[in-house]
mmCIF file of the N, C-alpha and C atoms, coordinates in Angstrom:
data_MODEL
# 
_entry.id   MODEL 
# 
loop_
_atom_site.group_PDB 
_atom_site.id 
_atom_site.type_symbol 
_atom_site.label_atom_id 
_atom_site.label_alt_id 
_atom_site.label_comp_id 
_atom_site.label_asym_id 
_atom_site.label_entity_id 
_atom_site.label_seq_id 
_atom_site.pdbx_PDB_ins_code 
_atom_site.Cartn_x 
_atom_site.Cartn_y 
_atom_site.Cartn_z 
_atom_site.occupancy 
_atom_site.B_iso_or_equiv 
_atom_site.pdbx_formal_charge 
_atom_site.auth_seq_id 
_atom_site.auth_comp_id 
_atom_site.auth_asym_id 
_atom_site.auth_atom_id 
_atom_site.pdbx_PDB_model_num 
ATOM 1   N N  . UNK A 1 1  ? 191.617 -166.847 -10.802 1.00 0.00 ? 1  UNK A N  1 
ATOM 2   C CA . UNK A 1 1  ? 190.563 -165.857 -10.974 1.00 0.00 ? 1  UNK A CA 1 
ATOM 3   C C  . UNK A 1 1  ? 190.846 -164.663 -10.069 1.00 0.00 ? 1  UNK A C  1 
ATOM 4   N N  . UNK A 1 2  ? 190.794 -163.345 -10.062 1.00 0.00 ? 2  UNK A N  1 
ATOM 5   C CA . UNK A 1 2  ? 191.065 -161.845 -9.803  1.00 0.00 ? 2  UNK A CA 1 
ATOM 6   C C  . UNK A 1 2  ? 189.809 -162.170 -8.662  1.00 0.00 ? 2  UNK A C  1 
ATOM 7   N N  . UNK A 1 3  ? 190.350 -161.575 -7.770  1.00 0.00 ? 3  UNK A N  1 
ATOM 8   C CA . UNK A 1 3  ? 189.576 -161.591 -6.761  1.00 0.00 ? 3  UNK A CA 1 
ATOM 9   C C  . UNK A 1 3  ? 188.303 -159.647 -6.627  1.00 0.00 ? 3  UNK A C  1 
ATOM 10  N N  . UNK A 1 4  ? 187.571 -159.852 -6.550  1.00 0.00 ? 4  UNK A N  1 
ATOM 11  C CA . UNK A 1 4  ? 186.867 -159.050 -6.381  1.00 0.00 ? 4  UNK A CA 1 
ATOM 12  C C  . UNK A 1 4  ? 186.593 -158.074 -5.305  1.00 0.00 ? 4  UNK A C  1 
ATOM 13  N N  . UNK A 1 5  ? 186.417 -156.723 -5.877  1.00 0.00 ? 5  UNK A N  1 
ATOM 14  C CA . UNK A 1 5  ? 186.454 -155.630 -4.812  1.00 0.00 ? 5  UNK A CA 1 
ATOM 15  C C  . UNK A 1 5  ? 184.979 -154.896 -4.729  1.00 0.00 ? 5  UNK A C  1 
ATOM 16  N N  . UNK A 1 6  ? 184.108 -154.038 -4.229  1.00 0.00 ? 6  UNK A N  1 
ATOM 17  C CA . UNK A 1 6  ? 183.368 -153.193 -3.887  1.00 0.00 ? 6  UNK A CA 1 
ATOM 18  C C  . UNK A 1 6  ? 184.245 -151.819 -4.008  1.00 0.00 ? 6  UNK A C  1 
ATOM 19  N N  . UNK A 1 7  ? 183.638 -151.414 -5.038  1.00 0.00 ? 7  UNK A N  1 
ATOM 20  C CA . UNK A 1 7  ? 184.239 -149.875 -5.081  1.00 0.00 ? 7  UNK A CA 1 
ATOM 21  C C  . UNK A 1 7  ? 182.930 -149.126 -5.646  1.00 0.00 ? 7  UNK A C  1 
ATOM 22  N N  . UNK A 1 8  ? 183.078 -147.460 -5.348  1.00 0.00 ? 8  UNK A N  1 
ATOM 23  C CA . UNK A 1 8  ? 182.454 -146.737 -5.041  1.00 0.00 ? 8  UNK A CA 1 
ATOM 24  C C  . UNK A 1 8  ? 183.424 -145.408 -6.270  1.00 0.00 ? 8  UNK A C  1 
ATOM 25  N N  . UNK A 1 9  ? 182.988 -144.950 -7.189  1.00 0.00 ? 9  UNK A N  1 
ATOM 26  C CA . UNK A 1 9  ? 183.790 -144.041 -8.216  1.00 0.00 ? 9  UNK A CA 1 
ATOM 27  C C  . UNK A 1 9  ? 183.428 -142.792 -8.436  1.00 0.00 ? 9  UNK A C  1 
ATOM 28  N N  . UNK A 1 10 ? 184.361 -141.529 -7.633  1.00 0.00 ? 10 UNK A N  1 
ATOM 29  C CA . UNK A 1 10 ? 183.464 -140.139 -8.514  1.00 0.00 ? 10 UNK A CA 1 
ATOM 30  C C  . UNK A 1 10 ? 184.650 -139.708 -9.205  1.00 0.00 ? 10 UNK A C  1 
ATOM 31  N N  . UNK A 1 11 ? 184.569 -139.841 -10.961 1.00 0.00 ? 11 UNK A N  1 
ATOM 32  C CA . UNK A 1 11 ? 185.452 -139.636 -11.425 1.00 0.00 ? 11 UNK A CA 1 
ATOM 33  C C  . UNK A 1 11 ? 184.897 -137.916 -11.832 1.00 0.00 ? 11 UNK A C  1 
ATOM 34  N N  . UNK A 1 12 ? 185.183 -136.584 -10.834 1.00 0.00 ? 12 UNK A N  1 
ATOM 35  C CA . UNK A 1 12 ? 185.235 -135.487 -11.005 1.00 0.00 ? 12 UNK A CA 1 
ATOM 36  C C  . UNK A 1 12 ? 186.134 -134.828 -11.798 1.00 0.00 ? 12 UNK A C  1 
ATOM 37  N N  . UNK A 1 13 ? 186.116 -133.665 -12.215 1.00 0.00 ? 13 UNK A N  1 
ATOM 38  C CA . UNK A 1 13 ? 186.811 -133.036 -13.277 1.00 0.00 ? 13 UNK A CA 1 
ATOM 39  C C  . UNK A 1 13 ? 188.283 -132.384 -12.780 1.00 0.00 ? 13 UNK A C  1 
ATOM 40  N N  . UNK A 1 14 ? 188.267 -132.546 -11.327 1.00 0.00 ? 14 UNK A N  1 
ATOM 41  C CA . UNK A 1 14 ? 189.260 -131.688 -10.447 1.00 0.00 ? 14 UNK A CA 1 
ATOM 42  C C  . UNK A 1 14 ? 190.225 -132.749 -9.879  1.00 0.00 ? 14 UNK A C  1 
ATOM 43  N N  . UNK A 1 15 ? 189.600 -134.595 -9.568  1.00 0.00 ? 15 UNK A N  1 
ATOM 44  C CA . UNK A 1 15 ? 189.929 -135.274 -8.843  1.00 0.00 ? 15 UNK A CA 1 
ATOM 45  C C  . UNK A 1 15 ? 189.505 -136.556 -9.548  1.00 0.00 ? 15 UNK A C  1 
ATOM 46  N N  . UNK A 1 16 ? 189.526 -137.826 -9.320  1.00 0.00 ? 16 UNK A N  1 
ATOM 47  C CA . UNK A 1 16 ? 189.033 -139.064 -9.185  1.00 0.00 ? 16 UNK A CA 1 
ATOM 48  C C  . UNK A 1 16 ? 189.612 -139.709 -7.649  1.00 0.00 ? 16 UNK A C  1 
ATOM 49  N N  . UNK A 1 17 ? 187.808 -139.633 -7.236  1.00 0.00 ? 17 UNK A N  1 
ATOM 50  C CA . UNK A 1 17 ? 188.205 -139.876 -5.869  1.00 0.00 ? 17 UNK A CA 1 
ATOM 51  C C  . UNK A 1 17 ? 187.651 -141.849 -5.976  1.00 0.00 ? 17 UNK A C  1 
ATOM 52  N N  . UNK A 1 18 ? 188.155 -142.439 -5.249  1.00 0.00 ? 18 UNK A N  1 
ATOM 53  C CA . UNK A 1 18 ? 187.483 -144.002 -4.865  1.00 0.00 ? 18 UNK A CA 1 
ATOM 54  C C  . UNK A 1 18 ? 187.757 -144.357 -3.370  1.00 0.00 ? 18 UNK A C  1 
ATOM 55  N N  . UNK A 1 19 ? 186.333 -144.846 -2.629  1.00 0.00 ? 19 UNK A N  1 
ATOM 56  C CA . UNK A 1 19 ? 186.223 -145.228 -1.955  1.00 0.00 ? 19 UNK A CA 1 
ATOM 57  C C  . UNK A 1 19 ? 185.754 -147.007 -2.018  1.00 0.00 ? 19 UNK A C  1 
ATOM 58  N N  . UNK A 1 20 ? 187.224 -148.069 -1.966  1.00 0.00 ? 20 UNK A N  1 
ATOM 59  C CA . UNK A 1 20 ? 186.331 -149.315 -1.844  1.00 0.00 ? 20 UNK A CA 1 
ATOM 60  C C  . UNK A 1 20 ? 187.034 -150.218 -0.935  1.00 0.00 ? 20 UNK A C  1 
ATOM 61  N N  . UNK A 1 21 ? 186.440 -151.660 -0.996  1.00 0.00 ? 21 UNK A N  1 
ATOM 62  C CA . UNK A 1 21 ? 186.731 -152.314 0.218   1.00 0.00 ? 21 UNK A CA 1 
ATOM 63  C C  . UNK A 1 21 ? 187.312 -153.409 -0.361  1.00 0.00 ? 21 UNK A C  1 
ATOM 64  N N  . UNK A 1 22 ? 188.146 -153.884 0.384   1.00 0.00 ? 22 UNK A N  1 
ATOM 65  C CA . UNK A 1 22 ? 188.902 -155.283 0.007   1.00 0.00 ? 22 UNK A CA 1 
ATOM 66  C C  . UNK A 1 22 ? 189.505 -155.674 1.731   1.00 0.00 ? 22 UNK A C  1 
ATOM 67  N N  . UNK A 1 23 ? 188.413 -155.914 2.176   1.00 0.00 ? 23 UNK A N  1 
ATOM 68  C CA . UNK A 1 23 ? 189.157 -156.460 3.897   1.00 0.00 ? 23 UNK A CA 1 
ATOM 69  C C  . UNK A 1 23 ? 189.011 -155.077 4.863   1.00 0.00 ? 23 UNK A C  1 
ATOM 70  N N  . UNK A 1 24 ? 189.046 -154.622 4.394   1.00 0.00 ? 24 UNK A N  1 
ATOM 71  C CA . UNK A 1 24 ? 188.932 -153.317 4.963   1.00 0.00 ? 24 UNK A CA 1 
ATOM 72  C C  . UNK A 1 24 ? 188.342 -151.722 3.923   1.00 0.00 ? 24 UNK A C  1 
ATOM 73  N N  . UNK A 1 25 ? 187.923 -150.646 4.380   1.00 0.00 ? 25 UNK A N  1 
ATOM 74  C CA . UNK A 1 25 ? 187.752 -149.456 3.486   1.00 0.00 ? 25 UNK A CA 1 
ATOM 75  C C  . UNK A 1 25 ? 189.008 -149.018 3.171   1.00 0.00 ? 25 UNK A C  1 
ATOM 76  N N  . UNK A 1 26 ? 189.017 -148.362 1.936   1.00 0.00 ? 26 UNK A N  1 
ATOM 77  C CA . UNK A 1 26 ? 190.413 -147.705 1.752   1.00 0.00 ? 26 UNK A CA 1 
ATOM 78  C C  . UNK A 1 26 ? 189.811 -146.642 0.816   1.00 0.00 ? 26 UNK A C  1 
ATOM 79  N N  . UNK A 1 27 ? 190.392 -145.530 0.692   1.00 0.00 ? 27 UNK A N  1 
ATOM 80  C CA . UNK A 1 27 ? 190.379 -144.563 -0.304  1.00 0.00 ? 27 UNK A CA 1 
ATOM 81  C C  . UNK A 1 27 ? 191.437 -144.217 -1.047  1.00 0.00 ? 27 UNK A C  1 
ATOM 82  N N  . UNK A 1 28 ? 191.043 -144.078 -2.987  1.00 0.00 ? 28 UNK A N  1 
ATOM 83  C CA . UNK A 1 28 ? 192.486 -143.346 -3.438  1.00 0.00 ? 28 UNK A CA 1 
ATOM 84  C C  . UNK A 1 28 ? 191.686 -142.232 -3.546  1.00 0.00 ? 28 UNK A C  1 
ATOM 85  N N  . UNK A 1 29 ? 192.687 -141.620 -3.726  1.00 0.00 ? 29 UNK A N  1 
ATOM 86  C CA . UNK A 1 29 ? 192.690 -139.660 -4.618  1.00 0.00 ? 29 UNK A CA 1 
ATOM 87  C C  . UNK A 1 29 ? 193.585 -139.914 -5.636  1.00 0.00 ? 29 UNK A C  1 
ATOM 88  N N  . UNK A 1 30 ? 192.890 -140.072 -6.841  1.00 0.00 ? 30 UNK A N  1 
ATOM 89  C CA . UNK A 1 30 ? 193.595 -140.239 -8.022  1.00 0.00 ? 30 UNK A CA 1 
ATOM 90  C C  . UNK A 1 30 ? 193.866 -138.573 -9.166  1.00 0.00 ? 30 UNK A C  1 
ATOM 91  N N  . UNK A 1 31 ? 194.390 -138.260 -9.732  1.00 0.00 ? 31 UNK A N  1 
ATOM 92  C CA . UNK A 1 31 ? 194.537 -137.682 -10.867 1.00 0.00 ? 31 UNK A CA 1 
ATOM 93  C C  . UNK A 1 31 ? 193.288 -137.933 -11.985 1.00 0.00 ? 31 UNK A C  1 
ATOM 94  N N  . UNK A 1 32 ? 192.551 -137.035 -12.468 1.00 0.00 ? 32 UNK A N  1 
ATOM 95  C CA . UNK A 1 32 ? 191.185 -137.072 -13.265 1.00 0.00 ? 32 UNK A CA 1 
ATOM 96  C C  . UNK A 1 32 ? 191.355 -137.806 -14.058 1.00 0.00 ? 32 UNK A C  1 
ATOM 97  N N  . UNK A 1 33 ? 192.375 -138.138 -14.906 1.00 0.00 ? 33 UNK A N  1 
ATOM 98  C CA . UNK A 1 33 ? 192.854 -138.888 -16.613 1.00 0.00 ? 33 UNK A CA 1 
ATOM 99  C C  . UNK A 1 33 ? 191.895 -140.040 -16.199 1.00 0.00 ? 33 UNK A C  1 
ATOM 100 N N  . UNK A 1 34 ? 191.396 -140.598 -17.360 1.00 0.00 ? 34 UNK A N  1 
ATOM 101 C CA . UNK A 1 34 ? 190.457 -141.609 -17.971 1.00 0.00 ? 34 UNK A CA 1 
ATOM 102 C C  . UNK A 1 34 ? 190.996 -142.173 -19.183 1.00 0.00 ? 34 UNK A C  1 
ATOM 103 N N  . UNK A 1 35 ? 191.441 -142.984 -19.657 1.00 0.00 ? 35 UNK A N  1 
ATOM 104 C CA . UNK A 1 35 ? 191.638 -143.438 -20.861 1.00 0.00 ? 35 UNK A CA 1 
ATOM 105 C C  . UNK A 1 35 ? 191.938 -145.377 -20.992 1.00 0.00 ? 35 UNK A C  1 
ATOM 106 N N  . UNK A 1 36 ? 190.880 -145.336 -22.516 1.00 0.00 ? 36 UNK A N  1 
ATOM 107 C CA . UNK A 1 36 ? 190.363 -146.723 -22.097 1.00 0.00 ? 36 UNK A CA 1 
ATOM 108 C C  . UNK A 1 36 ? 192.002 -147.470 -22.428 1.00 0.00 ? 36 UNK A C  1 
ATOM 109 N N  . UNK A 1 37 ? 192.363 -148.706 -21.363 1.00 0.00 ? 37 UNK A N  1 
ATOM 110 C CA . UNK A 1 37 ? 193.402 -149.353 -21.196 1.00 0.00 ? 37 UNK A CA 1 
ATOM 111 C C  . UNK A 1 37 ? 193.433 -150.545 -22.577 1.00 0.00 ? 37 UNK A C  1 
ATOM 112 N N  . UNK A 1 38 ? 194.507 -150.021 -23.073 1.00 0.00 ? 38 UNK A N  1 
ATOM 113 C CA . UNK A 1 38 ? 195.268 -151.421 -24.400 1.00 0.00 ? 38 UNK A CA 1 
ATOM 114 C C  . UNK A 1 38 ? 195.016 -152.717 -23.918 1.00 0.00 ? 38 UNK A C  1 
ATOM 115 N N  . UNK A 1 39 ? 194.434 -153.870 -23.670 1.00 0.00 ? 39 UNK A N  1 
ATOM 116 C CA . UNK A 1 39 ? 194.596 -155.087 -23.308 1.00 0.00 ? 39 UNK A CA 1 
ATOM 117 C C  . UNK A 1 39 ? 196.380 -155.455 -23.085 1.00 0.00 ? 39 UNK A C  1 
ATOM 118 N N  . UNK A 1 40 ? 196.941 -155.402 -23.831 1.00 0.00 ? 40 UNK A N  1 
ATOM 119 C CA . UNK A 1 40 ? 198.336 -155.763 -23.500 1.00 0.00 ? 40 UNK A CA 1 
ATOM 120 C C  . UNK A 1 40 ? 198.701 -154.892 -22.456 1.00 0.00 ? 40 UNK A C  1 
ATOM 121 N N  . UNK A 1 41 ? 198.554 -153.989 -21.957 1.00 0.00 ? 41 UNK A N  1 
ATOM 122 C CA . UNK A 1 41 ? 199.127 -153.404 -20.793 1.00 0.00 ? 41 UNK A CA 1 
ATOM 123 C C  . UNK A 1 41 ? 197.727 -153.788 -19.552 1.00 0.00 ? 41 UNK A C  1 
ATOM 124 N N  . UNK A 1 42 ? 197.124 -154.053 -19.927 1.00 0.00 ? 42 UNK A N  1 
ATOM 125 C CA . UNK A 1 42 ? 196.345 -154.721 -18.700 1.00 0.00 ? 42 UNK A CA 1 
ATOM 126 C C  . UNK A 1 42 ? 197.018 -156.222 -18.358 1.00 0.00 ? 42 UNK A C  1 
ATOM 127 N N  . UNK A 1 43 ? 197.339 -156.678 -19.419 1.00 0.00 ? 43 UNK A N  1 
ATOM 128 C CA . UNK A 1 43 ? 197.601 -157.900 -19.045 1.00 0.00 ? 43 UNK A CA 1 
ATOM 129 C C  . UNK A 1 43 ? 199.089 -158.149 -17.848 1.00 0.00 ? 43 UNK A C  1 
ATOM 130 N N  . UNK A 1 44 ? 199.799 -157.019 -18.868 1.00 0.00 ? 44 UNK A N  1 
ATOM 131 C CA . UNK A 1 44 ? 200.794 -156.992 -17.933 1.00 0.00 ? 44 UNK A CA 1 
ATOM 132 C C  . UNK A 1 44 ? 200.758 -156.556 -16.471 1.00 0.00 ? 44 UNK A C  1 
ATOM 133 N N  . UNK A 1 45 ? 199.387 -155.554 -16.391 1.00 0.00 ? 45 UNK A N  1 
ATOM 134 C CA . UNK A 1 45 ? 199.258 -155.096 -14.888 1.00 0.00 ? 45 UNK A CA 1 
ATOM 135 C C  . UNK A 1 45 ? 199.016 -156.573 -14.025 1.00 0.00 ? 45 UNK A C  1 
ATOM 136 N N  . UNK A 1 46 ? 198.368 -157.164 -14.500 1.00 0.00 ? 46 UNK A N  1 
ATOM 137 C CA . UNK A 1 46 ? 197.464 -158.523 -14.361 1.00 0.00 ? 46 UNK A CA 1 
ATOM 138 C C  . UNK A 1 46 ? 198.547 -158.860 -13.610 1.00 0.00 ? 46 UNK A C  1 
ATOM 139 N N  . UNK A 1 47 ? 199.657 -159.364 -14.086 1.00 0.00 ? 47 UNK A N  1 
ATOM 140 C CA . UNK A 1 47 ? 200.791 -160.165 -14.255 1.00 0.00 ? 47 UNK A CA 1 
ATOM 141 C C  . UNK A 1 47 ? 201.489 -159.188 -13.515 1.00 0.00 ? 47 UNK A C  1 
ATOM 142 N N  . UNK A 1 48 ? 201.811 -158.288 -12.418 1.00 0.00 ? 48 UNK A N  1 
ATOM 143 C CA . UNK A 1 48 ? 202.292 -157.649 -11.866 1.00 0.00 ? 48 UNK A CA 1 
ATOM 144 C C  . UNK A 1 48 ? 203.904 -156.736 -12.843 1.00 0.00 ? 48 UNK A C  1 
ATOM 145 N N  . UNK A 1 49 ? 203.711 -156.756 -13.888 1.00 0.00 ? 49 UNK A N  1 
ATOM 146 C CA . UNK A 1 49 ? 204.404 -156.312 -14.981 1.00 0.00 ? 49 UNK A CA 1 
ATOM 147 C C  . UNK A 1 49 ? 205.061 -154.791 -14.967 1.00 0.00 ? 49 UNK A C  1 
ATOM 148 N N  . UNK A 1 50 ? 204.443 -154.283 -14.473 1.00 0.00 ? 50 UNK A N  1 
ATOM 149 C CA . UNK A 1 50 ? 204.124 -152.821 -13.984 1.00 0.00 ? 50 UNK A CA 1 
ATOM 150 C C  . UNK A 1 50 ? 205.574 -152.606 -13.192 1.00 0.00 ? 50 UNK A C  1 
ATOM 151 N N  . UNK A 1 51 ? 206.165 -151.451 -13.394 1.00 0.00 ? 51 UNK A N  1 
ATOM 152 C CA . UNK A 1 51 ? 206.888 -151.048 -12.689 1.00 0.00 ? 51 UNK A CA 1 
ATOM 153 C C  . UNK A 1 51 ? 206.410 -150.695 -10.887 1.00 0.00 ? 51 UNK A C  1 
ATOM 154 N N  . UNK A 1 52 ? 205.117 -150.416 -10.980 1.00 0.00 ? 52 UNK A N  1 
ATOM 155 C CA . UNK A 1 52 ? 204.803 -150.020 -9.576  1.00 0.00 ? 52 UNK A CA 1 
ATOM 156 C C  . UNK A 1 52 ? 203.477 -150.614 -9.467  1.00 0.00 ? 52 UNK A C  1 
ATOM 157 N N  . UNK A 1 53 ? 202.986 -151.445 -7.775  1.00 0.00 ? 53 UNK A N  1 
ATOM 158 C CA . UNK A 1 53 ? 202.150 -152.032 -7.966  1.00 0.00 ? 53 UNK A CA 1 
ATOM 159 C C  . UNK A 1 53 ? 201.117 -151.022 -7.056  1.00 0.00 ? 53 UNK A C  1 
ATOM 160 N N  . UNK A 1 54 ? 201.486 -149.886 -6.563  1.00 0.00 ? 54 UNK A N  1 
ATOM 161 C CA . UNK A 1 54 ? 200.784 -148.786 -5.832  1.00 0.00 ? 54 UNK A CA 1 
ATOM 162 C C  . UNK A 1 54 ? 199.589 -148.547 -6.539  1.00 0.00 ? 54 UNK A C  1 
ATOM 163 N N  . UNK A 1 55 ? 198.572 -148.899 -5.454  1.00 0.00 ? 55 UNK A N  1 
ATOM 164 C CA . UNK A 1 55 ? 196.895 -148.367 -6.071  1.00 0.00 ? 55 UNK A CA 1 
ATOM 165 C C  . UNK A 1 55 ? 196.871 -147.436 -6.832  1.00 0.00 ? 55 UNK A C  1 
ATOM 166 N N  . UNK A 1 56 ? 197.343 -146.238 -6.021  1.00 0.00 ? 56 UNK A N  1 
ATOM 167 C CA . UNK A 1 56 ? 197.521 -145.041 -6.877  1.00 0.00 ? 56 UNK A CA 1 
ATOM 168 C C  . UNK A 1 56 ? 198.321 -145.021 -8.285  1.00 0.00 ? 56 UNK A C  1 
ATOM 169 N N  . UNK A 1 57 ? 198.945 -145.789 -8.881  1.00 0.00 ? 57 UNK A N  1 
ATOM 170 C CA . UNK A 1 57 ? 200.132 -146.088 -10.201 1.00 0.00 ? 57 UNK A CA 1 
ATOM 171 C C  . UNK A 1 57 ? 199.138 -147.199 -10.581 1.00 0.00 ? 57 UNK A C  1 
ATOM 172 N N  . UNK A 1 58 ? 197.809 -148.181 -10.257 1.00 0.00 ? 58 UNK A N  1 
ATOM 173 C CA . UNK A 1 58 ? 197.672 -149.171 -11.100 1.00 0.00 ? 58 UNK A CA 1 
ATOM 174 C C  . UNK A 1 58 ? 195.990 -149.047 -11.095 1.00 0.00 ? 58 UNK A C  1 
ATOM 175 N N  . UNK A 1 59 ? 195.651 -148.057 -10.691 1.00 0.00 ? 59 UNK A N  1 
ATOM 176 C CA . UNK A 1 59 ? 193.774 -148.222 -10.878 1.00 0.00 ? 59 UNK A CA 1 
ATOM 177 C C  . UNK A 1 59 ? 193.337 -148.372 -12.341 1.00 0.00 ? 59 UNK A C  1 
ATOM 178 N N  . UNK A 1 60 ? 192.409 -149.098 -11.991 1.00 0.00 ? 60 UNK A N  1 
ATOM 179 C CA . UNK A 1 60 ? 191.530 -149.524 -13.626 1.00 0.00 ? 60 UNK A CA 1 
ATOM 180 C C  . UNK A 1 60 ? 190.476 -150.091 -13.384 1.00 0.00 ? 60 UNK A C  1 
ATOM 181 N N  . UNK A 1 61 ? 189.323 -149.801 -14.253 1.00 0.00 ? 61 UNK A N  1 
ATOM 182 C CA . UNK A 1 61 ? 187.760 -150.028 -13.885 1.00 0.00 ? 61 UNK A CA 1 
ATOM 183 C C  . UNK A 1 61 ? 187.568 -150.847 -15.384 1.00 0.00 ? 61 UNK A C  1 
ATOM 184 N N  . UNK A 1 62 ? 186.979 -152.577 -15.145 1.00 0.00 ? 62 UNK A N  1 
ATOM 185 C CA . UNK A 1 62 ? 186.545 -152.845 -15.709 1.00 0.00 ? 62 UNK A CA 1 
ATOM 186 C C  . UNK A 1 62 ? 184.756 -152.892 -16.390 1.00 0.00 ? 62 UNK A C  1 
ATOM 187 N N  . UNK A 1 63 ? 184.338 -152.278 -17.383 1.00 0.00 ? 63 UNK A N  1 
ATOM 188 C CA . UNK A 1 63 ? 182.911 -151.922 -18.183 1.00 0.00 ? 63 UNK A CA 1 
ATOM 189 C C  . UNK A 1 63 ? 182.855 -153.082 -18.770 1.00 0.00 ? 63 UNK A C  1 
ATOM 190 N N  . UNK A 1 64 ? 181.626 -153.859 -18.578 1.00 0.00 ? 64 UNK A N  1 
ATOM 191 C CA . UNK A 1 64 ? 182.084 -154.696 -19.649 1.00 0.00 ? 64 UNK A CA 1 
ATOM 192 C C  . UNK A 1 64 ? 183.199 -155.704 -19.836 1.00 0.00 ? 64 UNK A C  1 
ATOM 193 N N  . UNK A 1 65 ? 183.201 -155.700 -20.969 1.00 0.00 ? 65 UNK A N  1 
ATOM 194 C CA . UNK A 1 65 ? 184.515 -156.521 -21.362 1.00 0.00 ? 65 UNK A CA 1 
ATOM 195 C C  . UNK A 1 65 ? 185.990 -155.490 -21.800 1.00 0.00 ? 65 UNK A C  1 
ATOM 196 N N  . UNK A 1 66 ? 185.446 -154.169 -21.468 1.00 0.00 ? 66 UNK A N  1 
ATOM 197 C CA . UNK A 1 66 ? 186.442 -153.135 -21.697 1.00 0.00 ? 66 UNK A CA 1 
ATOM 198 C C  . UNK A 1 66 ? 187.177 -152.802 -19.955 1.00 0.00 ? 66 UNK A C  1 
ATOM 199 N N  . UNK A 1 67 ? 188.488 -152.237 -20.474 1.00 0.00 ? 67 UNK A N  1 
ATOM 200 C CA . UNK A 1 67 ? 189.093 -151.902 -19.627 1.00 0.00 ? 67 UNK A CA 1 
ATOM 201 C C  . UNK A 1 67 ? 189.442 -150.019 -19.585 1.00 0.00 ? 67 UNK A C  1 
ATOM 202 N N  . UNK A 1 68 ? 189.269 -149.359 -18.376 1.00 0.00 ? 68 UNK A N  1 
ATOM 203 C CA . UNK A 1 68 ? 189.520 -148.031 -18.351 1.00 0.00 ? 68 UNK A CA 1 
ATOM 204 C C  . UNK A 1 68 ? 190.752 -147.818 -17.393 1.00 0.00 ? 68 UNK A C  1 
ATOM 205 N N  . UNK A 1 69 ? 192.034 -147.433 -17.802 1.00 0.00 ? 69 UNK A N  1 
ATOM 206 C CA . UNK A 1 69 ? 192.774 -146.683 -16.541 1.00 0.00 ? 69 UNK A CA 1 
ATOM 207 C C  . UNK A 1 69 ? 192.207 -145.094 -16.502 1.00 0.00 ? 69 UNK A C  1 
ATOM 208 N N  . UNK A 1 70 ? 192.829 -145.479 -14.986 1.00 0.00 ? 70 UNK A N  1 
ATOM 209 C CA . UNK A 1 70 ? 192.430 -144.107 -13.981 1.00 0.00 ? 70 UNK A CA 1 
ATOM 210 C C  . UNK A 1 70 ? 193.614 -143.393 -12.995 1.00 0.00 ? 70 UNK A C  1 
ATOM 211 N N  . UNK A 1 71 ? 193.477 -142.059 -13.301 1.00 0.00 ? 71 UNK A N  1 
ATOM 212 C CA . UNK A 1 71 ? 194.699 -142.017 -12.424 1.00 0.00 ? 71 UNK A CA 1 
ATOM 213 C C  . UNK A 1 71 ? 196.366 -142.121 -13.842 1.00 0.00 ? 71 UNK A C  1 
ATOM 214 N N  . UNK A 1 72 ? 197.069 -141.943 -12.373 1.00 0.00 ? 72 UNK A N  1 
ATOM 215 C CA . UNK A 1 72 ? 198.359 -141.668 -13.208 1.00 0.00 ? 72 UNK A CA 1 
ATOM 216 C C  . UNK A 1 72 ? 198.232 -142.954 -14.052 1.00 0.00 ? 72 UNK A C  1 
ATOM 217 N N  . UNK A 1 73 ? 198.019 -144.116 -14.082 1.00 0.00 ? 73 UNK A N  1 
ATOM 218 C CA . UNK A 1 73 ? 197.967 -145.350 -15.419 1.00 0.00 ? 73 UNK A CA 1 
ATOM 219 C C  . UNK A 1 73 ? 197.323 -144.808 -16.750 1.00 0.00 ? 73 UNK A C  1 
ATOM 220 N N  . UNK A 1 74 ? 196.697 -143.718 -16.616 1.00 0.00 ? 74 UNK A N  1 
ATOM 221 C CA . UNK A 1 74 ? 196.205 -143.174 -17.869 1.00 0.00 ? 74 UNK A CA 1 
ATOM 222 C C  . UNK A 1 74 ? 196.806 -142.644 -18.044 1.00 0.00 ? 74 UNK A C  1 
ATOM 223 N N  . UNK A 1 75 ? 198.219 -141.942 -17.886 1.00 0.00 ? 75 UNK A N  1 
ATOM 224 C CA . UNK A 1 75 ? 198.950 -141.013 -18.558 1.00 0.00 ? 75 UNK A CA 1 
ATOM 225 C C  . UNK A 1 75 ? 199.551 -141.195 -19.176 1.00 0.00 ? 75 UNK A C  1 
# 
């Protein structure tokens, strides 16, 4: 089971900023892009599949039972 975080999201038109906690606070400064994530490429993020496992290269907000990348993963 994915262990759970506290995050905090202002996805602005200039920025997507996040402030959340996992053991400690951390902040990204992401790139604005939003676009809802394919299940097969989540899965693979899941699965460390991903060429890069950098917060900044793998943010994604689960809605629901839907998945959103954020940041350069939406591009």
């Amino acid at each position: 089971m994915p262990q759970s975080i506290q995050t905090y999201i202002d996805m602005g038109s200039s920025a997507t900023k996040c402030l959340y906690w996992h053991g400690r606070p951390s902040l990204l400064h992401l790139d604005p892009q939003v676009a809802r994530l394919n299940p097969t490429r989540l899965d693979r993020l899941m699965l460390g599949g991903l060429t890069s496992q950098e917060p900044e290269d793998s943010a994604y907000v689960m809605v629901g039972n839907s998945a959103y990348a954020i940041g350069a993963l939406a591009n």
